[in-house]
N, C-alpha and C positions, 0 to 999 in steps of 0.2 A: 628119421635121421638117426645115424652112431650117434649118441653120446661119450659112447665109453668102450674101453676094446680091454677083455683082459686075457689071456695065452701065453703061446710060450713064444720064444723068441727063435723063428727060423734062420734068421739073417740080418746082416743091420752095414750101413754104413752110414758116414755123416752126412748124408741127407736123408735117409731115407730106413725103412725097416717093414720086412715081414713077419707079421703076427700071425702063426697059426691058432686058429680056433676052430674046435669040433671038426678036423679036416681041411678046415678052406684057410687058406693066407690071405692077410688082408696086406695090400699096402698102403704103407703107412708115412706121410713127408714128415719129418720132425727138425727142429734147430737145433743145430750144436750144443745149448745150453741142456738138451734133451739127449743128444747122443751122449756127449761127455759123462753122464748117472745111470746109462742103462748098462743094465748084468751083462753077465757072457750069454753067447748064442746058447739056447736050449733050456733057458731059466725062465721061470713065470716074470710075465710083466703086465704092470695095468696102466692104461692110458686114457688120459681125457681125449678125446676126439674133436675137433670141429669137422660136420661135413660140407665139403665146397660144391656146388652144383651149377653146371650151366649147361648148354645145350649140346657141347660136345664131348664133356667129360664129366667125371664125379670123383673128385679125390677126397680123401681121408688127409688131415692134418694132425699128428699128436703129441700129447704134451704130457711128460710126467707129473707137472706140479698145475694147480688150477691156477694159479696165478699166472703161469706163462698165456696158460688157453684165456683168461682175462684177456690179457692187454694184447696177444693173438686178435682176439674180438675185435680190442678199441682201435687196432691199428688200421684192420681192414675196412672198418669204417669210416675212414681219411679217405677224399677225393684222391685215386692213382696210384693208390696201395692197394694191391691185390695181393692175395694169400702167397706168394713167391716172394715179394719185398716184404713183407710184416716177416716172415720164415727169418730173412735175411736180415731184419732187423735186429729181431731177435739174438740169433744167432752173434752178432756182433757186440751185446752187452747184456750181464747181467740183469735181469728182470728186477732188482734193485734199484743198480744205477740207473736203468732206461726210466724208471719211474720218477728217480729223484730227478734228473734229467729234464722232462719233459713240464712235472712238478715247478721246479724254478725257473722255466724258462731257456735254457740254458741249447740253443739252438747249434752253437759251435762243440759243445760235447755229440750232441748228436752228428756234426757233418763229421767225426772222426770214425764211423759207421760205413765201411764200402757200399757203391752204390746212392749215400744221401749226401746230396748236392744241397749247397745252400738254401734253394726255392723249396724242397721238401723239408727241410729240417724245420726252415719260419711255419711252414702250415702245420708239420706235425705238433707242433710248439702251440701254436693257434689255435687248432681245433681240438687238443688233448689235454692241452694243459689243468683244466678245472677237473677234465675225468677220469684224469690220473692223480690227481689230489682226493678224489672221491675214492677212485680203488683204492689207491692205499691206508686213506684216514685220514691222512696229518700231511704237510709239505713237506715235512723231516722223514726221515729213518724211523720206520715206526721201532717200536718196543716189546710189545704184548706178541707172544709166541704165537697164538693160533692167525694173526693178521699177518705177518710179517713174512713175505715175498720166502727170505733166507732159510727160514726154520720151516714153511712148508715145502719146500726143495729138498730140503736135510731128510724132512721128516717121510717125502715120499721116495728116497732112494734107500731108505731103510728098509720101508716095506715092499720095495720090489725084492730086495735084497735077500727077503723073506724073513724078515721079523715082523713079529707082532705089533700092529699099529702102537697099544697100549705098554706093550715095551719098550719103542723107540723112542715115543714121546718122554718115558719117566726115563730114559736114556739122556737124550738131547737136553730135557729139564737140568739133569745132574752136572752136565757136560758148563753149563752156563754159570747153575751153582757154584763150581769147583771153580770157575774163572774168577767169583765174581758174585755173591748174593744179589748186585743190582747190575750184573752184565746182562744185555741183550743178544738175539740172535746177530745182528748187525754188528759186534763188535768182532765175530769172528766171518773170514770166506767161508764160503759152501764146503767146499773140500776139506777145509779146516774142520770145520763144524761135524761134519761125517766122520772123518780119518779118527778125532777123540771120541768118537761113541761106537767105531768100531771095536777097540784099542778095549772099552770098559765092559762092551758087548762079546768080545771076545774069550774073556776070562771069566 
């Protein structure tokens, strides 16, 4: 099985994108919360992979941050979520919010989600609730940078972006700092939290 796809980028749109590697494109389905961090066409990208398998096809699913390919995981193991609504899921919130979400119960945040009907939102509430409390740590907004959904988003569109992992990290650390000695990744969006380390990365 792919675990992990890294090349360059041939082509992309929001659903979807080709990775060439050593020659051969791979296609690749990804969520919005994924197309919206990737580079321009023709830039290295590295992707977490799930592969889907059944008897008449084999796709590739990827995710820039490990925590989307997580809860990717947890979704499609809900009875009537197959890898296309988990995608879509996705795609509709924050790999944050869907946690805290899912965390508290909170089954009408979810039906504001295209595609989830009331009947899907109670079971994904039902059968995720405790291992989405597990993913994340905590029922809350975690804290601690290397756990936290936000800061591993930030942290892995830097390094498509092609910084040095150990750069962007003492980047995003600083970026936190300068808000805030006890600010977390959660106080600031995704976009946010990039836009100010590109700004310090820059100079």
């Amino acid at each position: 099985m792919i675990a992990s796809i890294h090349g360059i980028i041939a082509s992309k749109t929001p659903e979807s994108l080709i990775v060439e590697v050593g020659g051969i494109g791979y296609h690749v389905f990804i969520p919005l919360t994924t197309f919206y961090r990737l580079p321009e066409v023709k830039a290295p990208i590295t992707l977490h992979i799930h592969t889907y398998v059944r008897e008449d096809a084999l796709q590739l699913y990827g995710f820039l941050s490990l925590s989307e390919k997580q809860l990717f995981l947890l979704l499609i193991s809900v009875s009537g979520v197959g890898p296309k609504l988990a995608r879509n899921i996705l795609s509709g919130m924050e790999v944050i919010d869907l946690l805290s979400a899912l965390t508290k119960g909170s089954a009408e945040q979810l039906r504001s989600i295209p595609g989830i009907g009331p009947k899907m939102a109670a079971r994904l509430v039902l059968e995720l609730k405790e291992k989405a409390a597990s993913l994340s740590g905590t029922n809350a907004a975690l804290s601690q940078e290397g756990d936290n959904p936000l800061y591993e988003d930030a942290l892995s569109a830097l390094i498509n972006l092609g910084y040095k992992e150990q750069e962007a990290r003492r980047t995003l650390n600083r970026v936190l700092h300068d808000a805030s000695p006890t600010a977390s990744p959660s106080s600031f969006g995704v976009e946010e939290l990039i836009k100010h380390a590109l700004q310090i990365l820059v100079n």
